[in-house]
Structure formats: structure tokens, C-alpha cells
Legacy VTK file of the C-alpha trace (Angstrom):
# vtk DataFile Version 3.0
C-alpha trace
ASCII
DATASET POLYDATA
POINTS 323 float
-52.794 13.105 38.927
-49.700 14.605 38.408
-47.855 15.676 35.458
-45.634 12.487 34.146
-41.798 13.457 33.973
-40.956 13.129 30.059
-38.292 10.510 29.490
-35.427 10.916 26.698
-36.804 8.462 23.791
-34.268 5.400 24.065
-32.114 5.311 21.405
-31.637 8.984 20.975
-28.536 9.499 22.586
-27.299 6.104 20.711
-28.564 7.437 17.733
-26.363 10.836 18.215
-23.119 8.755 19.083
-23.485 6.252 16.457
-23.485 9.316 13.900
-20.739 10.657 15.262
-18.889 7.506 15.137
-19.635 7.032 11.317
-18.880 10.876 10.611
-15.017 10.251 12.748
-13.335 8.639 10.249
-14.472 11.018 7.475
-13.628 14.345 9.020
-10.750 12.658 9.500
-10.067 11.829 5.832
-11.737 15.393 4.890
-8.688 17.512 7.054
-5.788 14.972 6.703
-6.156 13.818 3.391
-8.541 15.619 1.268
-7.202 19.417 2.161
-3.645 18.365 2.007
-4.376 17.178 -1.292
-6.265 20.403 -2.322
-3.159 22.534 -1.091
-0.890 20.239 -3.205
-3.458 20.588 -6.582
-3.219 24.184 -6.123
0.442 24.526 -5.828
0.828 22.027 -8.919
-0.567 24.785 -11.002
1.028 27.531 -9.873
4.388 28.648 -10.851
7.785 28.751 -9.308
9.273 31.870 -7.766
11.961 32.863 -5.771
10.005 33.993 -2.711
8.202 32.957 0.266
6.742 30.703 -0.634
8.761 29.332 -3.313
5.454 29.832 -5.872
2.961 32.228 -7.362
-0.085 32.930 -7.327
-0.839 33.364 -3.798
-4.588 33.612 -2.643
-4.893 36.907 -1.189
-7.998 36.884 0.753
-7.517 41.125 2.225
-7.877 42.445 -2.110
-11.417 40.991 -1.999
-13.408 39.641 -5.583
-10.187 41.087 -7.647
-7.646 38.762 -5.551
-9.519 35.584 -6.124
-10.001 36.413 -10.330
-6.594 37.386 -10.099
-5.378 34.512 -8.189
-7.436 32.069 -10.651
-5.905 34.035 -13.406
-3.255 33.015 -12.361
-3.177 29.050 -11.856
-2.189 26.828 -15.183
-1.582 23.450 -16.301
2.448 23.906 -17.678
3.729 21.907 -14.815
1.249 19.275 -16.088
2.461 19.604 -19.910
6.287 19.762 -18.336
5.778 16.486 -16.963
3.961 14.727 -20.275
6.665 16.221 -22.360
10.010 14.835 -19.987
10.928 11.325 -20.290
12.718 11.513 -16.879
9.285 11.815 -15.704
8.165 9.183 -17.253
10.515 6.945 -17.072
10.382 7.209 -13.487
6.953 6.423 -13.386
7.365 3.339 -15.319
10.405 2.448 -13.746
8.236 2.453 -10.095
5.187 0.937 -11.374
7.561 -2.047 -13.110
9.701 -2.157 -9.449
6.191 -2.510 -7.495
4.624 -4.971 -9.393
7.832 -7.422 -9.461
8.295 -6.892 -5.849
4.631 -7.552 -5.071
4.849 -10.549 -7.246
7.806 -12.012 -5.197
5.966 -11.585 -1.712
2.921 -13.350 -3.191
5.442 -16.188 -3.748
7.413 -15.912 -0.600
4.560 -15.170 1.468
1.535 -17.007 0.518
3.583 -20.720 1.611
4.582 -18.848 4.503
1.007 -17.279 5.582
-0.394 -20.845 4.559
1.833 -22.694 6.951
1.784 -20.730 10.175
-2.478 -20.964 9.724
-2.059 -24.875 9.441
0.339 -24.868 12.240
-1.299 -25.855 16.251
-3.174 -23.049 17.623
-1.087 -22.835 20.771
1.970 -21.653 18.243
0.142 -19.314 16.152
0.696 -16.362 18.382
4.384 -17.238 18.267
4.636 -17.700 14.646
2.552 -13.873 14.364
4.802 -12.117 17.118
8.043 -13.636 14.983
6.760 -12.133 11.437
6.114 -8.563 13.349
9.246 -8.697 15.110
11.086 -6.482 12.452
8.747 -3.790 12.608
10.362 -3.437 16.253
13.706 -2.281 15.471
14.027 0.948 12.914
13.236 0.814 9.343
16.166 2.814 8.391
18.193 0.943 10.635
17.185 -2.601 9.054
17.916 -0.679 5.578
21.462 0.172 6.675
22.643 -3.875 7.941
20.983 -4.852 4.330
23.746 -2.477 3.136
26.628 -4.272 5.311
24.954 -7.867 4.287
25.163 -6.747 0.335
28.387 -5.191 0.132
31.247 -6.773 -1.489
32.934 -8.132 1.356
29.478 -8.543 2.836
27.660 -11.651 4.809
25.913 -12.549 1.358
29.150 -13.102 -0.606
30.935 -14.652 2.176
28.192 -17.158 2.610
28.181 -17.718 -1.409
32.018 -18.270 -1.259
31.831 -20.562 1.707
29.258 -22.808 0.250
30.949 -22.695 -3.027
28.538 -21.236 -5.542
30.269 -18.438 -6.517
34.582 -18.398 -6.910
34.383 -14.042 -6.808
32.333 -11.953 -4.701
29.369 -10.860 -6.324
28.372 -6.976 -6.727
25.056 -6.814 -5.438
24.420 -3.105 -3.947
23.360 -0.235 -6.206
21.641 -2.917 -8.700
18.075 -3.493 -8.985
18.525 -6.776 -7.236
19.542 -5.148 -3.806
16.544 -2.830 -4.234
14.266 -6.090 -5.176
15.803 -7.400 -1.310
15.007 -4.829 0.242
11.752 -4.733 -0.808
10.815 -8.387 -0.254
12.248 -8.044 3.531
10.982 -4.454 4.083
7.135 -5.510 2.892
6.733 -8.957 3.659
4.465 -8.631 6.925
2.080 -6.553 4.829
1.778 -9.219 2.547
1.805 -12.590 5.466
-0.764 -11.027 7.658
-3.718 -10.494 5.381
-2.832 -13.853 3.965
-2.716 -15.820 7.021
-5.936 -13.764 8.149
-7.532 -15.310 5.559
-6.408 -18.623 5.600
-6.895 -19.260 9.101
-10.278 -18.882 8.628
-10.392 -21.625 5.933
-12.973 -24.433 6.603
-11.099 -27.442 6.749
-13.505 -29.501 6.218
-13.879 -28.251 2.601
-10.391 -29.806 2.280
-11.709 -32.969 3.815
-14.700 -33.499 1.853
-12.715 -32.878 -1.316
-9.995 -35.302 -0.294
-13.196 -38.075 0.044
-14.191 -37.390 -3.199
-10.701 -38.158 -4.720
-9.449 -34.378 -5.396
-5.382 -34.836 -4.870
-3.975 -31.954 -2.114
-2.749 -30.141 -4.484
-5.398 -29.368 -6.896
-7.590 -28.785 -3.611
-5.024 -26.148 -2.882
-5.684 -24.489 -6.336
-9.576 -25.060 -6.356
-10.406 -24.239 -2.922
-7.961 -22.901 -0.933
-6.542 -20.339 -3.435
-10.080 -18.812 -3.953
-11.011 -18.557 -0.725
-7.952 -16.758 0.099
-8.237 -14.116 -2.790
-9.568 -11.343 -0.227
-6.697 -11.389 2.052
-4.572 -11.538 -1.364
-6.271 -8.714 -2.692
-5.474 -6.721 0.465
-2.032 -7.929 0.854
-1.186 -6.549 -2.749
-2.567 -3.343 -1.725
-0.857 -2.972 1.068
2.429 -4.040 -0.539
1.989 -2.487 -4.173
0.738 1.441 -3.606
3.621 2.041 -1.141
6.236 0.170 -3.305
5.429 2.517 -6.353
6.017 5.650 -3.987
9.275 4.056 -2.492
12.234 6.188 -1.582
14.562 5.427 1.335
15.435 1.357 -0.495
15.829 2.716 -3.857
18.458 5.290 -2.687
20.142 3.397 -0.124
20.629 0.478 -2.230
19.866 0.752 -6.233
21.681 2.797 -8.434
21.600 5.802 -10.336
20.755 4.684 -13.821
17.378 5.110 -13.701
15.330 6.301 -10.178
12.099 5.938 -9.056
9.381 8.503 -8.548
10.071 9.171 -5.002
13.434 9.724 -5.614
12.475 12.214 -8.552
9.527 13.625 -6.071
12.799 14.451 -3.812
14.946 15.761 -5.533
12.220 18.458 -7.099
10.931 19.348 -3.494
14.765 19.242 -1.628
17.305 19.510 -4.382
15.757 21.504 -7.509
13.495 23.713 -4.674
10.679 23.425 -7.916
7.647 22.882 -5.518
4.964 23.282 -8.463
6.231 20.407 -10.626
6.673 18.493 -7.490
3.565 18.989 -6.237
2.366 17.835 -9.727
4.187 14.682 -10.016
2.898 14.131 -6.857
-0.546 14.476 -8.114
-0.243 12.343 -11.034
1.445 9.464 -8.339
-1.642 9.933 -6.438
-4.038 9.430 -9.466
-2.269 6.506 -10.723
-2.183 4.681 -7.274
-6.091 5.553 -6.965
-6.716 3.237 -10.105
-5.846 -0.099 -8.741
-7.386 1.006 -5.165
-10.970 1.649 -7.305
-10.574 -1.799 -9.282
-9.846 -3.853 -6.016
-13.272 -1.725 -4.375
-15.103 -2.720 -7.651
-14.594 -6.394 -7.028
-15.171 -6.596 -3.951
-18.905 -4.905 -3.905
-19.075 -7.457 -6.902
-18.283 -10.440 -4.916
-20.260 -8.933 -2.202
-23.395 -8.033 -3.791
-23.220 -11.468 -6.061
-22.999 -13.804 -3.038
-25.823 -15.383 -2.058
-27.533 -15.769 0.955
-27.037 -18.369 3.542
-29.645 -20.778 4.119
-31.884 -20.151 7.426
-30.750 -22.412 10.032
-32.773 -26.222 10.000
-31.262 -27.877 7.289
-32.680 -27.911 4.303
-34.211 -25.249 2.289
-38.170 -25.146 2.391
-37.941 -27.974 4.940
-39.747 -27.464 8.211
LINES 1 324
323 0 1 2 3 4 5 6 7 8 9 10 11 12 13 14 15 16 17 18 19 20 21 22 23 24 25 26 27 28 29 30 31 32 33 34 35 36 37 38 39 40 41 42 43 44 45 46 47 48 49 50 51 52 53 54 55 56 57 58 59 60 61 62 63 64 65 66 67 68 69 70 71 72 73 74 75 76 77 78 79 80 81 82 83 84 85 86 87 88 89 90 91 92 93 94 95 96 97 98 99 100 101 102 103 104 105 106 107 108 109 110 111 112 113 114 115 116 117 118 119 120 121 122 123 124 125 126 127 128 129 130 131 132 133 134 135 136 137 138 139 140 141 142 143 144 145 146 147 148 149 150 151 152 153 154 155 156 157 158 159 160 161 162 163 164 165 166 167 168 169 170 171 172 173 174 175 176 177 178 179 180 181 182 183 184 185 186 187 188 189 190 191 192 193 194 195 196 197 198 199 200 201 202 203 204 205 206 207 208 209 210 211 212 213 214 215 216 217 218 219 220 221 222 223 224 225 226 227 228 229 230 231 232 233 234 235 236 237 238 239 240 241 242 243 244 245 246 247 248 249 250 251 252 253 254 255 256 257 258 259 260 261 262 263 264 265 266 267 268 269 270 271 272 273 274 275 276 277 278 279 280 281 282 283 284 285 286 287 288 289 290 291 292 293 294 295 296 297 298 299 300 301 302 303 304 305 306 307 308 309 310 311 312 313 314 315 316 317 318 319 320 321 322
């Protein structure tokens, strides 16, 4: 008898893509976002110079041992202390986190009775009601920013609308106030706040709904007791996706709020662009970073929670320990 040709074991070639697909999305994250973020650690403790490039020390790899100890020697934590120490800085900070978490608390309001009503709408207008909430993300987000500016400006749509319907007798100043910004905001972010909500909703079992209304639970504490839980994932994600790039906001705040007090992306600008200080830049960029990474780790904390602490379904048959 001959020799038998030897087959590839099934599964191996699977096995080699399947690893591959897992390791994709972390190479990714290891050269896009983790190196970046290395560069900008480094150059947060380094100090400014007039040179190319604007800061010192630079690694240089051609002196050998002596250039690394001297470029280690050379790295510091002032920009760190310059930042603790300035109340611009922190003011800024506080001024962002307090912006992001009013603005995320006005989509929740505007957009959860939204995201609930286009998942109770008929299936065959669904799509509709989706394409209609996207449709701004067609046309330019700088663009968009600019009609808010015609819409809030003294002799704007906004007052002329007020004055028409009689419920103001002046026109109103509304741009460079913390109002126009909160606008912007709520207009600019609201799809990041519908779609994870409706996601979740539509998904709702409405026969939970049913059951409770046969066992006398009024609509709207059914709303509160079932609905709202069941919907707190695609909440959770929705104030994610609205909140961490609220807090790093720049093009609304300077378009439309004032001067009195700006937010950290404003501040991050003007140190990269204006004050050409790329070490305390890079520094309040790092603390920005850090403080955005503590909400991300408390919403990834609940959810393995609520994960890990659900139980399992029942097998299929009815009911448990039955036949």
C-alpha cells in the first residue's frame, strides 16, 4: 500500500485566522493609541525650548548607554506641579467636567422619550425614523456649528421666533453664554445619545409590559420598573459616548461661549497653537486622558458585574428539573 498523503488538521488554518482576528484590533490600539500616548507622556516631562522640536531632552539613540541616562536625566515632573499649582488649569478642568455632565444630563432627557418612541413606533417606519436622527451627521459639523451661530445671534431665527410668539418684548443675547454652548451641545451629540437608547429599547420584550399591565402595574410605573432597567446598557453607552467627548470639547465652546472661563480643549489649544508650550500641553493632555479613563473603568466594572451576576437561562422544556 501506498504512503497516505497527510492532510492539514481541520481547524488549523481557522485556528491561525481567528488569532489574527482577535490580535487586529489590539495592534491596532498598541500603534494608534498606546504609542501616541507614550510620545505625548514623554514630551509632558520634558521641557520647553526654542528649537526643533520645541522641547528637551531628546532621545539620542547614535551617543549609546550615556544618551539614554542622559536623556532620563533629563525628563521631570514640573509641567505636572505647573499644572496642580495654576487655577486656570483647574478651573478649566472643572469648568469641562461641570459642561459635560449638564449636557449629558439634557440628552438623557431629550433623548431617552425620543429613542423610546421611534422603538414603539411600526417597524416599516423605523428605518425612516433612524435615517432622520443620522441625517445631520451628513452635512459638516463645522458647518452646522456656524447656522447655530446665525440662529443665536441677536437678530437671529431664535429671537425672532420669541418676539413673534410673544414671550419675550427684546431680543435676547444668547451667543457667547453658556446657554449657546449648552445648544450646541444637545444638537451636536444627540445621535450618540438616541441610538444606543433606541438599540436598547427596541429590543424590549413587550410582553413584560403586558403581563405587568394584567397584574394592575399603571404604564407609568411599568416604565420606571421595567423599561428603565432594561434600558440601562444602552444608557450607559449613550453617556459614554456623549460625556468623554463633551469634556474634551473645543470647536462649540469657541464658536459660541464666551471668554470668561474656557474649557480644557480650548486651554489644550491655546498651549499647543498660541503659547507654542508643547510640554505643559502634552501634560494637560495627559491628565484629560486620565480623568476620562475613570468613568470608562467604572462603566467596564458594572458591566462584568451585571454580566458575571446574571444567571443562567433555563434549558429549553419548560420547567426546571422537569422532563
Amino acid at each position: 500500500m501506498g504512503r497516505q498523503p497527510i492532510h492539514p488538521r481541520p481547524g488549523s488554518a481557522f485556528s491561525l485566522g481567528s488569532k489574527l482576528a482577535v490580535a487586529a484590533p489590539y495592534l491596532w490600539l498598541l500603534g494608534f493609541f498606546l504609542v501616541p500616548f507614550l510620545i505625548v507622556v514623554k514630551i509632558s516631562l520634558s521641557e520647553t525650548a526654542i528649537a526643533q522640536p520645541p522641547y528637551t531632552p531628546v532621545l539620542d539613540v547614535a551617543a549609546g548607554w550615556q544618551g539614554i541616562r542622559d536623556f532620563v536625566a533629563g525628563l521631570s515632573f514640573a509641567n505636572y506641579i505647573t499644572i496642580a499649582g495654576d487655577d486656570l488649569y483647574v478651573f478649566s478642568y472643572l469648568k469641562s467636567l461641570k459642561v459635560a455632565a449638564v449636557s449629558t444630563a439634557l440628552l438623557l432627557l431629550c433623548g431617552l422619550p425620543l429613542a423610546y418612541a421611534m422603538a414603539r413606533a411600526p417597524r416599516s417606519v423605523r428605518p425612516l425614523l433612524v435615517t432622520l436622527v443620522v441625517l445631520p451627521f451628513w452635512t459638516s459639523f463645522l458647518i452646522r456649528v456656524y447656522a447655530w451661530i446665525n440662529i443665536l445671534q441677536r437678530d437671529g431665527l431664535l429671537n425672532q421666533a420669541l418676539l413673534w410668539l410673544g414671550l419675550i418684548d427684546q431680543p435676547t443675547t444668547w451667543l457667547a453664554t453658556d446657554t449657546a454652548v449648552y445648544i450646541g451641545l444637545v444638537y451636536s451629540y444627540l445621535p450618540f445619545m438616541v441610538l444606543p437608547l433606541y438599540a436598547s429599547l427596541e429590543k424590549l420584550d413587550e410582553t413584560l409590559l403586558e403581563a405587568a399591565a394584567d397584574l394592575g402595574c399603571p404604564r407609568w410605573r411599568a416604565f420606571f420598573v421595567i423599561t428603565i432597567p432594561l434600558a440601562l446598557p444602552g444608557l450607559g453607552a449613550g453617556a459614554l459616548l456623549c460625556f468623554i467627548p463633551i469634556v474634551g470639547e473645543f470647536v462649540i465652546p469657541d464658536l459660541l461661549g464666551g471668554s470668561d472661563a474656557a474649557m480644557i480643549g480650548q486651554t489644550l489649544w491655546t498651549e499647543f497653537f498660541a503659547n507654542k508650550d508643547w510640554p505643559v500641553a502634552s501634560a494637560v493632555a495627559v491628565v484629560l486622558v486620565v480623568l476620562l479613563v475613570a468613568p470608562i473603568s467604572v462603566y467596564q466594572y458594572l458591566q462584568t458585574r451585571e454580566i458575571e451576576g446574571r444567571p443562567r437561562g433555563r434549558p429549553r422544556g419548560g420547567r426546571r428539573g422537569g422532563p
